[in-house]
C-alpha positions as MATLAB code, in Angstrom:
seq = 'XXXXXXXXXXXXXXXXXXXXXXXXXXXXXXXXXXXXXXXXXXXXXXXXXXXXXXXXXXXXXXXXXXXXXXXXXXXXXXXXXXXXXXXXXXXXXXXXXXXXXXXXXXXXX';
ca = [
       0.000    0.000    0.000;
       1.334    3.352   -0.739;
       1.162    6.423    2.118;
       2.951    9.848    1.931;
       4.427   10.988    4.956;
       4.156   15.155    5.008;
       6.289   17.395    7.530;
       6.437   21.404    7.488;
       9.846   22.510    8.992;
       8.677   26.416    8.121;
       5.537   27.864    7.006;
       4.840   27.432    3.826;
       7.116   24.893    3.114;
       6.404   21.401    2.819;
       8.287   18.320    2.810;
       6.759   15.204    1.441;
       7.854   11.090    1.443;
       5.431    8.645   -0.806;
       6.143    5.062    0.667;
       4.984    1.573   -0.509;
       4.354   -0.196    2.995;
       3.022   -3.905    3.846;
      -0.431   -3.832    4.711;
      -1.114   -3.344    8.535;
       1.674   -1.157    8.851;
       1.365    1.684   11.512;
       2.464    5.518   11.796;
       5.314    4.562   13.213;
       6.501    2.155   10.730;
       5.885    4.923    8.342;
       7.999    7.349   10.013;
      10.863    4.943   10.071;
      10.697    3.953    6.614;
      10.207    7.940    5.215;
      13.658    8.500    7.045;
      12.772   11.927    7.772;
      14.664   11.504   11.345;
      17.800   11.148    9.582;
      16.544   14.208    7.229;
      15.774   15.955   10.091;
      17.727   15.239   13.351;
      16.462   18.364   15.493;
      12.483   16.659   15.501;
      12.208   14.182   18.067;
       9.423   11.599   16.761;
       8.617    9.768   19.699;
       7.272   13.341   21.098;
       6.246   15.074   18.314;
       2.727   15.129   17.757;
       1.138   13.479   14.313;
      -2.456   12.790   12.596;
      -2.996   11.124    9.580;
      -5.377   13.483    6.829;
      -5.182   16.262    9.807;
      -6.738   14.059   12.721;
      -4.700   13.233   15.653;
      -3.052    9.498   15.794;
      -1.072    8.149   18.341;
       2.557    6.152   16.860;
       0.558    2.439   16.961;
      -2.284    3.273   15.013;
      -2.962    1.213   11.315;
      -2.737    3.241    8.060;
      -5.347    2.438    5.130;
      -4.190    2.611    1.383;
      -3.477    6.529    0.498;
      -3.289    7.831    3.626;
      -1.010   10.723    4.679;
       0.800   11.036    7.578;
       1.620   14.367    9.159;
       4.428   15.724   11.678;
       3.121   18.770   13.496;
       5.689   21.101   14.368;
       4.683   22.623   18.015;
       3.238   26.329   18.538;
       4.856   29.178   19.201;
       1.978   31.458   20.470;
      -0.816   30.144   22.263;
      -3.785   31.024   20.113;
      -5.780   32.409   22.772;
      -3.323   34.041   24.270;
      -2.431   35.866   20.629;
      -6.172   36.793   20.159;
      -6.257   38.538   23.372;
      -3.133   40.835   22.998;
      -4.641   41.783   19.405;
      -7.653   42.710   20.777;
      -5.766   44.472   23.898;
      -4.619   46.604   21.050;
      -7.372   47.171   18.866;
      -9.376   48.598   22.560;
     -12.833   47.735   22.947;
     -14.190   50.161   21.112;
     -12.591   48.803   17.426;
     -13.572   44.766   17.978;
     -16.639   42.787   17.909;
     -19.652   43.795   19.485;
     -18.246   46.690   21.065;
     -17.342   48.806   17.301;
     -18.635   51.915   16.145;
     -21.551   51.681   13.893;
     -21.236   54.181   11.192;
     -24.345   57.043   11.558;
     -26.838   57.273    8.848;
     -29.234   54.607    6.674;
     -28.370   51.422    6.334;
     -26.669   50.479    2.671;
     -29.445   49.465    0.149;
     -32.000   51.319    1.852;
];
């Protein structure tokens, strides 16, 4: 069966492994054979997180015929924590609920 194992090092760049495996094999397998720890000696790939077609999978679980493996690279921001300083610097009055409705008719009207 053939899988493609995916990584993205940087944004916007991808790097990409297409693999014939036995059937049955698992993610790990696949990360073995794509030899992307040799590739890529700074990722640690009994930590780093992966999915197969962008859902989580642990390093036991069996691949199906086309699937694709992904490395997730961690975060640097926490989300949240990045949406709050933007809108600490937007103010209240400039997000959400909270903006200023222009005066006047509504457009179309």
């Amino acid at each position: 069966m053939q899988v493609t194992v995916a990584w993205s090092p940087a944004p916007r760049e991808v790097r990409e492994w297409t693999l014939s495996l036995e059937e049955g094999a698992t993610v790990l397998a696949a990360l073995q054979a794509s030899g992307l720890a040799a590739a890529c000696p700074e990722l640690d790939l009994a930590q780093a997180p992966v999915g197969v077609w962008g859902r989580a999978a642990t390093l036991g679980q069996q691949l199906q015929p086309g699937d694709r493996v992904e490395v997730y690279r961690p975060l640097l921001v926490d989300p949240k924590l990045a949406r709050r300083e933007r809108f600490r610097e937007q103010g209240t009055r400039a997000a959400g609920l909270f903006a200023k409705k222009k005066a006047g008719p509504k457009a179309g009207s």
